[in-house]
N, CA, C, O and CB atoms as a CASP TS submission, in Angstrom:
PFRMAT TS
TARGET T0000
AUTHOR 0000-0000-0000
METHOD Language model
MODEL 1
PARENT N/A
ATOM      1  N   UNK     1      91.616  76.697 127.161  1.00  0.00           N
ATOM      2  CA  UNK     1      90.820  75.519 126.911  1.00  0.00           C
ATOM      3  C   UNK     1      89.728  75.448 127.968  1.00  0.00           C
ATOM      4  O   UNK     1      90.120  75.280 129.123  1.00  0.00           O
ATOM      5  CB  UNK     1      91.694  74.239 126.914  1.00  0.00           C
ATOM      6  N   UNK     2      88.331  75.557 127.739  1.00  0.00           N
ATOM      7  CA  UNK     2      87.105  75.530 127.991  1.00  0.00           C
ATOM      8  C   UNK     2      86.358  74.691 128.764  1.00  0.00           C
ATOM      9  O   UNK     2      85.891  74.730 129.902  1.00  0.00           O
ATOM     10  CB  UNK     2      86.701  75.527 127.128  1.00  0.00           C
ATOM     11  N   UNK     3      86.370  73.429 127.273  1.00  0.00           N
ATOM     12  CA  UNK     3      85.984  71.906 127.548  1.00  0.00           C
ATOM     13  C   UNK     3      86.462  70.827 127.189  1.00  0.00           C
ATOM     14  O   UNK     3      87.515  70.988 126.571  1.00  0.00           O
ATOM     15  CB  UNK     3      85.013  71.628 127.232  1.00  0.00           C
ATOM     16  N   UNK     4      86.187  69.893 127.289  1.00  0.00           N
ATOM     17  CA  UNK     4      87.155  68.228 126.635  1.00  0.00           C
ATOM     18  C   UNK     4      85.919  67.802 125.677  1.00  0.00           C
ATOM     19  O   UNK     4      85.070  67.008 126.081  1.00  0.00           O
ATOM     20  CB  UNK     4      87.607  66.500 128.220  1.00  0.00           C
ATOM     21  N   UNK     5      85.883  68.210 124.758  1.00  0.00           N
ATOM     22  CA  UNK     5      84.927  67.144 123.732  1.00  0.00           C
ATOM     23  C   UNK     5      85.481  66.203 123.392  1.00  0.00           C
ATOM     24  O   UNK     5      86.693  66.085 123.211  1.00  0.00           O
ATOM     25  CB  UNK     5      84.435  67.567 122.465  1.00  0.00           C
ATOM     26  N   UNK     6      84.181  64.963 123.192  1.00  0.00           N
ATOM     27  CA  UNK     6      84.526  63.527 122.557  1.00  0.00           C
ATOM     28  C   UNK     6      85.668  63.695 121.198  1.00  0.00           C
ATOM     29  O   UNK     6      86.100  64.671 120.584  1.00  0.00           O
ATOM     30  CB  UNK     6      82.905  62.770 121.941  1.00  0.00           C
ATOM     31  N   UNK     7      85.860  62.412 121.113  1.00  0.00           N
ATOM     32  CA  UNK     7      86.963  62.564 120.033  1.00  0.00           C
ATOM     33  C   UNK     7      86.399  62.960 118.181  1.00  0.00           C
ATOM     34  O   UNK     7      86.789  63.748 117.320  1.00  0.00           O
ATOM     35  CB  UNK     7      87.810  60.890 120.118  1.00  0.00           C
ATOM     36  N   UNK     8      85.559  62.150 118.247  1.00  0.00           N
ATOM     37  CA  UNK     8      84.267  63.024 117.228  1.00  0.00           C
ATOM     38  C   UNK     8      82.997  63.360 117.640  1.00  0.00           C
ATOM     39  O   UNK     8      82.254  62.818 118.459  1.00  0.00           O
ATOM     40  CB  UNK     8      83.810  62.274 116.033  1.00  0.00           C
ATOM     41  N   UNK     9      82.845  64.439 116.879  1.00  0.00           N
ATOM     42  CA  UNK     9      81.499  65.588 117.151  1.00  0.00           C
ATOM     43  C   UNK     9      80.311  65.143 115.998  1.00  0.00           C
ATOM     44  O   UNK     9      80.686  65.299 114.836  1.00  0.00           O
ATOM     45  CB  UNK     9      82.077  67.575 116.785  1.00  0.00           C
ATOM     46  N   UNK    10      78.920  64.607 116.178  1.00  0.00           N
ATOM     47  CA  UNK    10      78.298  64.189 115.133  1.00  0.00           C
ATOM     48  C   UNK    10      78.044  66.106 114.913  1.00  0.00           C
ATOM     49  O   UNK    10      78.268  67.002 115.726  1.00  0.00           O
ATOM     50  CB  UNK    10      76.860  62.841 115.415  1.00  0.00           C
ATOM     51  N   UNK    11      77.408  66.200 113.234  1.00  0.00           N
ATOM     52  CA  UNK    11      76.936  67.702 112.558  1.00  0.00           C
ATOM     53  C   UNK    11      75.677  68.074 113.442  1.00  0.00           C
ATOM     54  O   UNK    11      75.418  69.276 113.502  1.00  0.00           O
ATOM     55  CB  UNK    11      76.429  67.615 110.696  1.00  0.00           C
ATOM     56  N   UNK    12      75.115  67.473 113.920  1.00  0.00           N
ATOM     57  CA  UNK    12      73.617  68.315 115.068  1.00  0.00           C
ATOM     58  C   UNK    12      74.598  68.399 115.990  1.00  0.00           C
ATOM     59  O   UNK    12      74.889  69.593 116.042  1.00  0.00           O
ATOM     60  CB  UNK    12      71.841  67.286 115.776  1.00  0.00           C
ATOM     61  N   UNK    13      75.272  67.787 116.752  1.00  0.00           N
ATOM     62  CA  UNK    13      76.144  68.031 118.199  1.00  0.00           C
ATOM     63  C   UNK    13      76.673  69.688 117.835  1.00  0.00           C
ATOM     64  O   UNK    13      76.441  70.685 118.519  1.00  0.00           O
ATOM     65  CB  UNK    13      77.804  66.643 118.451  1.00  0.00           C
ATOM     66  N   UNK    14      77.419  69.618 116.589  1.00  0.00           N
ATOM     67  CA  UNK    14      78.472  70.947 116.173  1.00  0.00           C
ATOM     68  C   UNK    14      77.337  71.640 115.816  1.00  0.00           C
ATOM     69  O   UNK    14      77.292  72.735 116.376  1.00  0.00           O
ATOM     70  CB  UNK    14      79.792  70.832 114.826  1.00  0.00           C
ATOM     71  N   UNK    15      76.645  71.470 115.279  1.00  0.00           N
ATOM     72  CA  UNK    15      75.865  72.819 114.684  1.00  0.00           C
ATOM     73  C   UNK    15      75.254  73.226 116.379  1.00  0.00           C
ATOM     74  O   UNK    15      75.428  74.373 116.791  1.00  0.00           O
ATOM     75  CB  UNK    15      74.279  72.383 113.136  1.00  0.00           C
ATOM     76  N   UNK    16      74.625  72.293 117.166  1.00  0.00           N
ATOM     77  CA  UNK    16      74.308  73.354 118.364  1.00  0.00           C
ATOM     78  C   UNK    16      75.422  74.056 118.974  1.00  0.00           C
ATOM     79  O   UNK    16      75.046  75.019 119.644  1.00  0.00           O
ATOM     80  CB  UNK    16      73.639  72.686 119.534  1.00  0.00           C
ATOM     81  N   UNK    17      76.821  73.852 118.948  1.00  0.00           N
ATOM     82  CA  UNK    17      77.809  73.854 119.865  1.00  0.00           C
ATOM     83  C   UNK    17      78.394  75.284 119.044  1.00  0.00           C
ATOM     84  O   UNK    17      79.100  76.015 119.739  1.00  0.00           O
ATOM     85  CB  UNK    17      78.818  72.297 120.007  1.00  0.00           C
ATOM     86  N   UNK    18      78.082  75.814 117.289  1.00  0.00           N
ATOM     87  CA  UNK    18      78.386  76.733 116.584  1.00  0.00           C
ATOM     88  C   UNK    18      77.253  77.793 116.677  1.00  0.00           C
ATOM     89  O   UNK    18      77.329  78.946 117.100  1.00  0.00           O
ATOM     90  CB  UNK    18      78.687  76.232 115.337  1.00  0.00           C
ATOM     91  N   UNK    19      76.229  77.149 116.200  1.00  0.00           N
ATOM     92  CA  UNK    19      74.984  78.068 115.925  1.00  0.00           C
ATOM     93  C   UNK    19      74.128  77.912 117.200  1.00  0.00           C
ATOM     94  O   UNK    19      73.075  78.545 117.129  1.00  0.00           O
ATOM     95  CB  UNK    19      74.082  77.612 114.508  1.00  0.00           C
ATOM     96  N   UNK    20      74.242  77.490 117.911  1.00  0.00           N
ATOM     97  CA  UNK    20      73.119  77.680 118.968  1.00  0.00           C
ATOM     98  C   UNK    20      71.693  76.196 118.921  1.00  0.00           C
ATOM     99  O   UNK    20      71.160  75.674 119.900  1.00  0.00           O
ATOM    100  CB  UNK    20      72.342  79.500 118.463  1.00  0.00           C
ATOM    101  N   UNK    21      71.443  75.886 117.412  1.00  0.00           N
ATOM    102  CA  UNK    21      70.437  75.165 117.007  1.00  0.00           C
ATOM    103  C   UNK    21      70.925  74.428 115.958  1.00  0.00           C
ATOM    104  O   UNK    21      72.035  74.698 115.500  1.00  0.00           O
ATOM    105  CB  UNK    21      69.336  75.885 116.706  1.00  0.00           C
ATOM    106  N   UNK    22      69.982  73.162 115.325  1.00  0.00           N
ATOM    107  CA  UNK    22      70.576  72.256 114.338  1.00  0.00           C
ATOM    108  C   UNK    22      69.102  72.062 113.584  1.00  0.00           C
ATOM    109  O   UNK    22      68.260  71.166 113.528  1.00  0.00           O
ATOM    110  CB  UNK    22      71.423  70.738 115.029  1.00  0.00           C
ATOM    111  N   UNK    23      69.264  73.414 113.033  1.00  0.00           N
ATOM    112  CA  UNK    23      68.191  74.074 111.672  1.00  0.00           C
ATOM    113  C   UNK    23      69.039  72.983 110.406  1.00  0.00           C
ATOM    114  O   UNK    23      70.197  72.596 110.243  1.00  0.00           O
ATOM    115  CB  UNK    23      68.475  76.503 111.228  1.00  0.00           C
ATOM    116  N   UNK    24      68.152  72.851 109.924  1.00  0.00           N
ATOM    117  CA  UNK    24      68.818  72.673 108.309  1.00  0.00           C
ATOM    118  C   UNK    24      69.608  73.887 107.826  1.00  0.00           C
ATOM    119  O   UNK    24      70.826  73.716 107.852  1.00  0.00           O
ATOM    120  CB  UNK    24      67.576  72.471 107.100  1.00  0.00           C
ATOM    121  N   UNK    25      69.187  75.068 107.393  1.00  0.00           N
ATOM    122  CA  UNK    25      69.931  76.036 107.883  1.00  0.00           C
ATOM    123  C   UNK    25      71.754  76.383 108.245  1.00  0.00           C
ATOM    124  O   UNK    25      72.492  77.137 107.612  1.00  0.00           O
ATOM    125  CB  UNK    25      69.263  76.035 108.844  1.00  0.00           C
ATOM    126  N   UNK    26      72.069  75.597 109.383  1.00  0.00           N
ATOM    127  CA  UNK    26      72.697  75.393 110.154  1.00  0.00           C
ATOM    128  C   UNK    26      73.728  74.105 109.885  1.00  0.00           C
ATOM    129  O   UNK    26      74.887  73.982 110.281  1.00  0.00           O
ATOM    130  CB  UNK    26      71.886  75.411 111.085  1.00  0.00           C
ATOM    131  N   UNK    27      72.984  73.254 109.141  1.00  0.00           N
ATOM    132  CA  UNK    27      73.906  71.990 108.769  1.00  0.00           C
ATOM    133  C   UNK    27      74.287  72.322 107.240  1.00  0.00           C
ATOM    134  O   UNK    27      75.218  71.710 106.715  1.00  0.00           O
ATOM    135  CB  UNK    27      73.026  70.353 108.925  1.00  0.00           C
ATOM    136  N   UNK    28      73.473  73.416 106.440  1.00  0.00           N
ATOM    137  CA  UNK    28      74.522  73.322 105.184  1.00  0.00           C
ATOM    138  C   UNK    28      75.712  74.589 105.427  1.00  0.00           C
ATOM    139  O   UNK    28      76.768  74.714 104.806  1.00  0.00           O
ATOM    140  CB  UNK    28      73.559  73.603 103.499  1.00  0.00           C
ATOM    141  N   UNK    29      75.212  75.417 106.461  1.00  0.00           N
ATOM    142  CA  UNK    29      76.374  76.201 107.007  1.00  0.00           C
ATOM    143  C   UNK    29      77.667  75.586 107.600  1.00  0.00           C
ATOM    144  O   UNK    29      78.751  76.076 107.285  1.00  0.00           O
ATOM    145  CB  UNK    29      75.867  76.970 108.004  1.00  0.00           C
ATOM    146  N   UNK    30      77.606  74.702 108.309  1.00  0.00           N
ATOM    147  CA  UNK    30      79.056  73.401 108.664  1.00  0.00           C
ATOM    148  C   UNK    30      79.031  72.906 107.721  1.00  0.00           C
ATOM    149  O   UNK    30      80.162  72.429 107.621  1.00  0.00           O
ATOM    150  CB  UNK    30      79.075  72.137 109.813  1.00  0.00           C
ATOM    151  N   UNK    31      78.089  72.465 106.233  1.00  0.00           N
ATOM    152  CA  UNK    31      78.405  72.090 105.632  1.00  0.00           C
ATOM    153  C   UNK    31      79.915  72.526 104.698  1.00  0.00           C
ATOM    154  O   UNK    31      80.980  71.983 104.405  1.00  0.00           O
ATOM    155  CB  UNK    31      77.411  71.999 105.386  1.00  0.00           C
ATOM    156  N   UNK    32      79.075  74.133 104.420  1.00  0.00           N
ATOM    157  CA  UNK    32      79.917  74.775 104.153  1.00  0.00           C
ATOM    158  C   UNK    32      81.261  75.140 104.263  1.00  0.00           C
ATOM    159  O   UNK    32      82.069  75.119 103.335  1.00  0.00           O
ATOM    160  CB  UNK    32      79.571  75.206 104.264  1.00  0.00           C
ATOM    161  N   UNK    33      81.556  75.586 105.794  1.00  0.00           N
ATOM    162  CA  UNK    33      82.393  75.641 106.375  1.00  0.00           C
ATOM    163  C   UNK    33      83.492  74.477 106.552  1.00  0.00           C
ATOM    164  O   UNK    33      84.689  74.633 106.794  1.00  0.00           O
ATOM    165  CB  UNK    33      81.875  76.017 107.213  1.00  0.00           C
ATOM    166  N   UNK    34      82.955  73.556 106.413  1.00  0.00           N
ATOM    167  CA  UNK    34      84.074  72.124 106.400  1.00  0.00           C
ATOM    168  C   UNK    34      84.854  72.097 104.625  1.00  0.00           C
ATOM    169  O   UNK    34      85.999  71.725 104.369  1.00  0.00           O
ATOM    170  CB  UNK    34      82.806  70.174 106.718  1.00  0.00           C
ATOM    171  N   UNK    35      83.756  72.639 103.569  1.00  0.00           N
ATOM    172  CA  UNK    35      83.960  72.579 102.257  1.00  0.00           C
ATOM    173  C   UNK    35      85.363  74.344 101.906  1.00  0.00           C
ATOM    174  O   UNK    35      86.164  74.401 100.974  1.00  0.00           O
ATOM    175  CB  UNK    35      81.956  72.620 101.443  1.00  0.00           C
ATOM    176  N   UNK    36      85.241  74.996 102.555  1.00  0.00           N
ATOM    177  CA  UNK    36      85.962  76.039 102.773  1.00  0.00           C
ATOM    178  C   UNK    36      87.470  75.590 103.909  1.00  0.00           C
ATOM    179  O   UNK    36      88.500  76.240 104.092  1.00  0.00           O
ATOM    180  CB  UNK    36      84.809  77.160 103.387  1.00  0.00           C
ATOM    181  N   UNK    37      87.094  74.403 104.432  1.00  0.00           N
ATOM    182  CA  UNK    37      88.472  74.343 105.287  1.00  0.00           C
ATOM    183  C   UNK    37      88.228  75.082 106.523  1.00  0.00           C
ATOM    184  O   UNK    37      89.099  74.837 107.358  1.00  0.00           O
ATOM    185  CB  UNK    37      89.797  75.024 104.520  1.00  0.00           C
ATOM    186  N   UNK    38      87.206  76.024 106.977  1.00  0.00           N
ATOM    187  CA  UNK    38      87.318  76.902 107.819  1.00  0.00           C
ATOM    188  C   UNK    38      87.171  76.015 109.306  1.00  0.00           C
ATOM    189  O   UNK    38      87.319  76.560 110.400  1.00  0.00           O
ATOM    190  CB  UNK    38      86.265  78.050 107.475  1.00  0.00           C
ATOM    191  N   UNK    39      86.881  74.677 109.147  1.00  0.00           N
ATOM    192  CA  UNK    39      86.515  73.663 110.746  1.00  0.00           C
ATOM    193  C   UNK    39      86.989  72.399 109.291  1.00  0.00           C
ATOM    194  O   UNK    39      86.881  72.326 108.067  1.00  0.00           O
ATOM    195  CB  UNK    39      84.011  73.640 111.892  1.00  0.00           C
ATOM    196  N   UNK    40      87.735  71.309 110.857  1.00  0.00           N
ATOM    197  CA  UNK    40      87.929  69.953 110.030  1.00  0.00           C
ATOM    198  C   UNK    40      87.106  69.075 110.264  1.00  0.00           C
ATOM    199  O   UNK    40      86.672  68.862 111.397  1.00  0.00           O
ATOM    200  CB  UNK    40      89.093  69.288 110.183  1.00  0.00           C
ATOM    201  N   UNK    41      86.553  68.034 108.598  1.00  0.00           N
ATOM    202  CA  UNK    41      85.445  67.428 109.035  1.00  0.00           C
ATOM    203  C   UNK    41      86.339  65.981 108.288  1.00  0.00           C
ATOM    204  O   UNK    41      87.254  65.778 107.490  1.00  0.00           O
ATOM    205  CB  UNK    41      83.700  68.120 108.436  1.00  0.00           C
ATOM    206  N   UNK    42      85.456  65.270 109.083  1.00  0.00           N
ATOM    207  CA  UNK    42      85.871  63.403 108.493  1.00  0.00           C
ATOM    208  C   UNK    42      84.390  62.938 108.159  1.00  0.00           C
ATOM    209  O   UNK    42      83.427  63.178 108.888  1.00  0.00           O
ATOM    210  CB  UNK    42      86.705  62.004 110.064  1.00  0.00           C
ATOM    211  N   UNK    43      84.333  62.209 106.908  1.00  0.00           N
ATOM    212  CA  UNK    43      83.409  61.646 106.546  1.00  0.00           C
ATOM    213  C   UNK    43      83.690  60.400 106.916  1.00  0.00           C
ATOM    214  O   UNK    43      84.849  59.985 106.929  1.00  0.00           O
ATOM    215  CB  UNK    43      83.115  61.859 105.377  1.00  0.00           C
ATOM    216  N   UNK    44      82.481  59.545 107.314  1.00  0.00           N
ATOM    217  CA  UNK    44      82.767  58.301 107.866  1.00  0.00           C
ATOM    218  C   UNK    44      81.747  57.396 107.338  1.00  0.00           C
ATOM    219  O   UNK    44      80.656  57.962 107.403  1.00  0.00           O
ATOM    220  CB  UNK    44      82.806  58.324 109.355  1.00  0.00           C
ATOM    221  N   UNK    45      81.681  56.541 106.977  1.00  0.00           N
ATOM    222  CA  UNK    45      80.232  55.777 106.634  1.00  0.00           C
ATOM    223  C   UNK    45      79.210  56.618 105.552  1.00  0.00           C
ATOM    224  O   UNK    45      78.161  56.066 105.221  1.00  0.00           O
ATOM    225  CB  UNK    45      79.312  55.597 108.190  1.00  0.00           C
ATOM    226  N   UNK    46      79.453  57.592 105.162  1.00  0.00           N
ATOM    227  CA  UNK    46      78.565  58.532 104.520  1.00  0.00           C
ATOM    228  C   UNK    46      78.146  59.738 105.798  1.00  0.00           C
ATOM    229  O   UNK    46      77.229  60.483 105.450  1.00  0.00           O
ATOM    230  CB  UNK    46      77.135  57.596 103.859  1.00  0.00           C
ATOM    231  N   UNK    47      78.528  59.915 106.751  1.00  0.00           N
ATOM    232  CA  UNK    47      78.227  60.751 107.609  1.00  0.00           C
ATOM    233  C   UNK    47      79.250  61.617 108.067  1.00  0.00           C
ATOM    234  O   UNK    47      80.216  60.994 108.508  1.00  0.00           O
ATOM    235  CB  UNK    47      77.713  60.165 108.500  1.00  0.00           C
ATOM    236  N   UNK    48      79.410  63.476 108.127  1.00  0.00           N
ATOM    237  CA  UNK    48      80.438  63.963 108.826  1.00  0.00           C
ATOM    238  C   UNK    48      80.484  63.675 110.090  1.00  0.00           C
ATOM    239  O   UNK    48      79.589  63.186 110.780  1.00  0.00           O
ATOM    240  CB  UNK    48      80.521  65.133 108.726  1.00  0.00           C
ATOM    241  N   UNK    49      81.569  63.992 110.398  1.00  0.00           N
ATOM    242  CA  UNK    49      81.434  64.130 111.963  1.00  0.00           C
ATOM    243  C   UNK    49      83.096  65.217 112.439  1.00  0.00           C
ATOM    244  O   UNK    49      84.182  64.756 112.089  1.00  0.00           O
ATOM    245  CB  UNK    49      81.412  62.066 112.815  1.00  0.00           C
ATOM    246  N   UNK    50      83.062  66.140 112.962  1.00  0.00           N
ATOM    247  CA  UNK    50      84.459  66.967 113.263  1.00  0.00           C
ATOM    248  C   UNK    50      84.897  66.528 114.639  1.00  0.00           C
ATOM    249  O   UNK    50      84.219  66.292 115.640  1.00  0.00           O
ATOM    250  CB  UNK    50      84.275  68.718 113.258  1.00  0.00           C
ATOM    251  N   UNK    51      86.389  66.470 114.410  1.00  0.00           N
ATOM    252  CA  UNK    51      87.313  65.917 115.055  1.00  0.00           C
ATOM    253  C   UNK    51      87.017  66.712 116.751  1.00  0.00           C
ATOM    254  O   UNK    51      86.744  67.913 116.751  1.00  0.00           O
ATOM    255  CB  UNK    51      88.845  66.199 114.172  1.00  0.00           C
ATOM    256  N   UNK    52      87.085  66.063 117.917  1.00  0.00           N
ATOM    257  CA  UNK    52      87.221  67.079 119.051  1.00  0.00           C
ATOM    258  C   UNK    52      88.023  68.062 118.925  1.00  0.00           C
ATOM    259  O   UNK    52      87.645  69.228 119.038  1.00  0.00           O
ATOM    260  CB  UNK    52      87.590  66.586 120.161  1.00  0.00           C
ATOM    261  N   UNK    53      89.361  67.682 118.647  1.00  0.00           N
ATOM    262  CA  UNK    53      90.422  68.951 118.795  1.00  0.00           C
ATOM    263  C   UNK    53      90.208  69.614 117.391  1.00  0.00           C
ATOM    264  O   UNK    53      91.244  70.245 117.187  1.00  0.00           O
ATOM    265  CB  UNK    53      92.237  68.465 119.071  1.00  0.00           C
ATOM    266  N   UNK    54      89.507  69.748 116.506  1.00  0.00           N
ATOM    267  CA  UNK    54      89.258  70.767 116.018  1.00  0.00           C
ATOM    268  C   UNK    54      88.516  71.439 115.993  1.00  0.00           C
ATOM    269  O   UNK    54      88.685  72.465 115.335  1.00  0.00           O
ATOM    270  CB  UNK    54      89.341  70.776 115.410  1.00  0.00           C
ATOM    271  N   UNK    55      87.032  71.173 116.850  1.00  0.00           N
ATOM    272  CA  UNK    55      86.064  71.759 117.676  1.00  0.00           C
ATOM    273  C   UNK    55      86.757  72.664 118.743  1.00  0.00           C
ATOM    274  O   UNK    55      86.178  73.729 118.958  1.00  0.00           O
ATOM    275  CB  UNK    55      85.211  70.667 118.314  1.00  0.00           C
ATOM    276  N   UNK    56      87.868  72.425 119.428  1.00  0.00           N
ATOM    277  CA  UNK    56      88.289  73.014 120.728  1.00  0.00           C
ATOM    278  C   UNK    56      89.138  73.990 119.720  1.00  0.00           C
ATOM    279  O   UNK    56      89.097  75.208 119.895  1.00  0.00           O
ATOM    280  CB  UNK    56      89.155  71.931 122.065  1.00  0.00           C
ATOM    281  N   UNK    57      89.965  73.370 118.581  1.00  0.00           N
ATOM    282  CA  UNK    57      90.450  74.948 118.174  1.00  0.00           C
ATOM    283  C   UNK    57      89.488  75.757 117.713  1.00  0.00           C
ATOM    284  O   UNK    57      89.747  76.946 117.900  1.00  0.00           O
ATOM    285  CB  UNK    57      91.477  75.048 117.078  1.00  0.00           C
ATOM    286  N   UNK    58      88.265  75.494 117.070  1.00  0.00           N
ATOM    287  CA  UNK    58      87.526  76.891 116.418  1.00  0.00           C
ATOM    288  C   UNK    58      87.375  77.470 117.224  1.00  0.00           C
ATOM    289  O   UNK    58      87.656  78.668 117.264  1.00  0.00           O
ATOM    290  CB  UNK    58      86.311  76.967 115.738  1.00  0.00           C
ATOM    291  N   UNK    59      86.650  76.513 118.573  1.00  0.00           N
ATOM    292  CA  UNK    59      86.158  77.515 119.657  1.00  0.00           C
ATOM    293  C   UNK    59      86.609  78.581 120.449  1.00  0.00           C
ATOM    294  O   UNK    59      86.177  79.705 120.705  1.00  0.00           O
ATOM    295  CB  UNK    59      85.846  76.995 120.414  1.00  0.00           C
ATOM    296  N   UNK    60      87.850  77.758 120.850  1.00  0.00           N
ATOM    297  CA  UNK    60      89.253  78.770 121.120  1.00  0.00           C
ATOM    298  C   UNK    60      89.630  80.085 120.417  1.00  0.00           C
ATOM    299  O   UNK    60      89.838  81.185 120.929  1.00  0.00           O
ATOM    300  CB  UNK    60      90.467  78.000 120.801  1.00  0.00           C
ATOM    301  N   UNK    61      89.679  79.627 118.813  1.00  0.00           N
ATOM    302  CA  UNK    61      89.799  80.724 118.003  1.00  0.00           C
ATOM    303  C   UNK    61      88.728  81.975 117.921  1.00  0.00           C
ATOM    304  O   UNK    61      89.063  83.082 117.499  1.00  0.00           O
ATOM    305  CB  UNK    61      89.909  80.161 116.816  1.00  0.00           C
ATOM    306  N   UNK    62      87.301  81.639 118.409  1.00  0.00           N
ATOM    307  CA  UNK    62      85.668  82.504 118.242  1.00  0.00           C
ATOM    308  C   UNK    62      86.533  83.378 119.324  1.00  0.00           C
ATOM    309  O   UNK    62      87.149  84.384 118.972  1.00  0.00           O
ATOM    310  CB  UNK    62      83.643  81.576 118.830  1.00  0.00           C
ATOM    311  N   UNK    63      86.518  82.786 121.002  1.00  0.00           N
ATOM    312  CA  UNK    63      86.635  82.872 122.268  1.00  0.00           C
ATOM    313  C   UNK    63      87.994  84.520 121.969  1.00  0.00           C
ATOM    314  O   UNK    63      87.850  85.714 122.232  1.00  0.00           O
ATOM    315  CB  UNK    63      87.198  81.008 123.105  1.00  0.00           C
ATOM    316  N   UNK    64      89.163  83.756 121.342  1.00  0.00           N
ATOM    317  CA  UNK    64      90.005  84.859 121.072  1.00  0.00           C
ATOM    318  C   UNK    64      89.924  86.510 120.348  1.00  0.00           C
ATOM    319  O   UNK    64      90.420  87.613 120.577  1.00  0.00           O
ATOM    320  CB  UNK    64      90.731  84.225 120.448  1.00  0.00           C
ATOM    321  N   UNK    65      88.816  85.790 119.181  1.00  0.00           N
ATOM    322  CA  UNK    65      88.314  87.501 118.724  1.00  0.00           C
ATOM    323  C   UNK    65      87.427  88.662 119.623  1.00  0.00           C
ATOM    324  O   UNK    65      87.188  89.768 119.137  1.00  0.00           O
ATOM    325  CB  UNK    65      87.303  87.346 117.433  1.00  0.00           C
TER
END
C-alpha cells in the first residue's frame, strides 16, 4: 500500500491517477472499465465517483504485474 485516498475518487481525479490525464478519451475509458467490472464505481447524484479502496486495489493490482 502506496497511498491513503479519500473515501471517493471524483472520474477526472481517477482518470489522472489511471491515465496520466482527464481527456474525454480517458473518461469513456473508466467509463468503460467500471461497465466491465474491471474498477468499482458508485453513481451518486447522476455523477460516478470510485470508492478509495478500490482505487488502492487496482493500483496495487497495476503495481503487482
Amino acid at each position: 500500500m502506496t497511498e491513503q485516498y479519500p473515501l471517493l475518487i471524483d472520474t477526472g481525479e481517477a482518470c489522472t491517477l489511471i491515465f496520466g490525464s482527464k481527456t474525454r478519451k480517458n473518461y469513456y475509458r473508466l467509463y468503460e472499465m467500471i461497465d466491465r467490472e474491471e474498477i468499482a464505481g458508485t453513481k451518486i447524484g447522476g455523477r460516478w465517483f470510485i470508492p478509495g479502496k478500490a482505487m488502492q486495489k487496482f493500483i496495487d493490482d497495476i503495481a503487482d504485474d
